[in-house]
Structures are given as C-alpha cells and as structure tokens.
C-alpha positions, 0 to 999 in steps of 0.5 A: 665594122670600124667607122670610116677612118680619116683620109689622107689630104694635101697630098704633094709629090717632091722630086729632085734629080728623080729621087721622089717623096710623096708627103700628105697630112695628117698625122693619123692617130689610132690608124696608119697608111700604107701607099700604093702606087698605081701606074700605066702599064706597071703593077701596083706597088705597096711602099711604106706599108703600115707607116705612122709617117706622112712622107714615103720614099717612092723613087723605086717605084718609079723606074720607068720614069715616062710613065704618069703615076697615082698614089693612093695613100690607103688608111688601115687598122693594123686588125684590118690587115686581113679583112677583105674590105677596102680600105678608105684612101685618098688618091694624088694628081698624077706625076710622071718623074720625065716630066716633072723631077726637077733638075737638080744643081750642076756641080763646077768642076773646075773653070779658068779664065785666060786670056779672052776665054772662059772655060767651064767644066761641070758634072751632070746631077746624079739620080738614085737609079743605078746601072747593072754594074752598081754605077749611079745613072746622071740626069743626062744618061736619063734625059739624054738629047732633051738636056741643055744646060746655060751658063749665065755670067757677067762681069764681077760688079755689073748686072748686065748677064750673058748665057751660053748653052752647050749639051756637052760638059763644058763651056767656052765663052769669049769674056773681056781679058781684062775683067773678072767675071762671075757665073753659075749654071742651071740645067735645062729641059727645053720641051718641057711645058713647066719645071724647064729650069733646074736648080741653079749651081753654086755661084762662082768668080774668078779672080784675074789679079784685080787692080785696087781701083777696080776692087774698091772703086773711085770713092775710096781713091777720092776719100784718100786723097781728101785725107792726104791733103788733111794730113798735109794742111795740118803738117804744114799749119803745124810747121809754120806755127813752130817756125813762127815760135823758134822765131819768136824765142830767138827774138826774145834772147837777142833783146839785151837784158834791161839794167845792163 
C-alpha cells in the first residue's frame, strides 16, 4: 500500500456572525484533503472534497448551530478514492458555532443628539443561514433573548466612558446638551463563558455646532493673544519710530539756510 501520507496540523476554527472557516497546515504535495464533519446527533458531512486548500467553508454544515462539532481533515491520494482503507486524518477540538461564533459589528443606522437625548438606531449583523422564503437570518433571530448589545459613549475630547445596554434596536441616553459626544456599540452574549464580546461597530461623533475654544481648546486662544499683542508692540515701536523722524525732518527744514 502507499506509505503513510502527512497529516493535517494546527488546525483552527474562525467563525464570525456563524459564517465558519476551518483552516489547517500544511500545504500538501502529492496528496489532497478532504474534510469531515462529524456532529451529535447529525450525519457526517464531507466538504471540501479532494482540495488542494488548507481552508474549507464549513457554514452549511453547521445549521443546527447548539451542536458541538469534529473536523477531521482526512489526507487522500486521488488513486485511494475507491480503496476501502482508512485514510489518515487529524481531528479538531470541538467547536459549537452558539457558543463560539463571534459577534460580528453592529451596523449604525442612524443617531441624533437633541437637546439632553442621545438616540441610537443600529441594525443586528447578519448571518449566511437563510429563512425559507430567501431573507438572511440576523444574529438576533438565532440568539434571540441571550443577545445584548452596549453603547459605550463619552463626551468628544475626554475619557471618561458610559454604557447602556438595551435588547431592542435602539438607544436612548441622557448626555449633556451642550457637548458632543462620541460612541460605538458591541454586541453581547452575556451567559457565555468566553467570546461574550463581539466586534465593535464603527465609531461615531455628533457634531452639536462646537464652539472655537471647545474645538481648539485654550492654547490657541493663548497663542493668538500672545501674537496680537506682537503685532500691536511692533505697530506701535513702528509708529513712534516714524513720528519721531517726520519730527526730525521738520526740524531739519525750519533751520535757515546758513550764508543767508
């Protein structure tokens, strides 16, 4: 039979918003993989049949999404396709995609700031499953209850954050009507043991009409006035200086002319 082919290592799972990748090493040379998928309860799934790749899209494989999966990342000769030997693999740690996609970012919709209120409209990340009718599932129409999203704000030039948490689309946050503020938002698994935090949406500012000291702060106020009163010593040494030579030149044609 053929010596023992090499075996697939470091083998990871990346998933965001339950869209999964499984990648490996190494790149194999006179063989090629082909992964299964091993789960619970469901049937073993072959993906990525006969690849040269070291990365495999295993999102189809994973819809009921609680279940806890194995890869094993099976190395074949294309002439051992129909042996009925089994192939060397190498197997992965488990990966349940509830437990362990990450949350991808929000998206802002829109947000104003009026008055003393802060509103904040986003939309949930979508994953790649689908309902019958074609429309993509959210994150939230997967999570359902166990989703929590926390906007994070502070007022534009400090560091001192707040956070709010709702489990609906919006927020509505008390602020100080007479300052900008800036904020992002990041969903949220809280029973989760690890990967609670999802990505963190695009950071945003609103922009109330800022005053000049506020959006330059007092050093440039000080730098002004500093060159100001330059300006205004220069203009006046100038003056004086002139005064004093219309003076001089006055003088010097009064004097009678000497021989007269």
């Amino acid at each position: 039979g053929n010596p023992e082919l090499p075996t697939a290592v470091n083998i990871t799972w990346s998933s965001i918003n339950f869209k999964t990748i499984l990648r490996w090493q190494p790149k194999p040379s006179g063989y090629l993989y082909t992964v299964e998928i091993h789960g619970q309860t469901s049937d073993t799934q072959k993906k990525c049949i006969l690849t040269a790749e070291t990365e495999c899209d295993v999102t189809d494989a994973l819809r009921n999404v609680r279940e806890a999966y194995t890869a094993h990342i099976l190395s074949v000769t294309s002439s051992r396709i129909d042996n009925f030997e089994e192939p060397p693999y190498a197997a992965s740690e488990k990966f349940t995609p509830y437990n362990q996609t990450v949350l991808g970012k929000p998206e802002i919709q829109n947000y104003t700031q009026k008055g003393s209120k802060l509103n904040v409209v986003f939309n949930d990340p979508l994953t790649p499953y689908t309902f019958p009718n074609g429309s993509f599932q959210s994150i939230r129409d997967i999570f359902h209850n166990d989703l929590e999203y926390k906007l994070y704000y502070w007022k534009d030039q400090s560091s001192g954050k707040k956070d709010a948490t709702t489990k609906s689309h919006t927020f509505e946050v008390t602020v100080d009507s007479t300052k900008n503020y800036c904020f992002y938002i990041q969903g949220t698994i809280p029973s989760r043991r690890e990967n609670r935090n999802g990505q963190e949406s695009t950071m945003l500012c609103t922009s109330i009409g800022r005053n000049i000291l506020d959006e330059y702060g007092a050093e440039v106020f000080i730098i002004i006035a500093v060159i100001a009163i330059a300006v205004i010593t220069l203009a006046v040494v100038l003056s004086v200086i002139l005064c004093k030579r219309k003076k001089a030149k006055a003088a010097r044609e009064k004097e009678p002319l000497n021989g007269v």
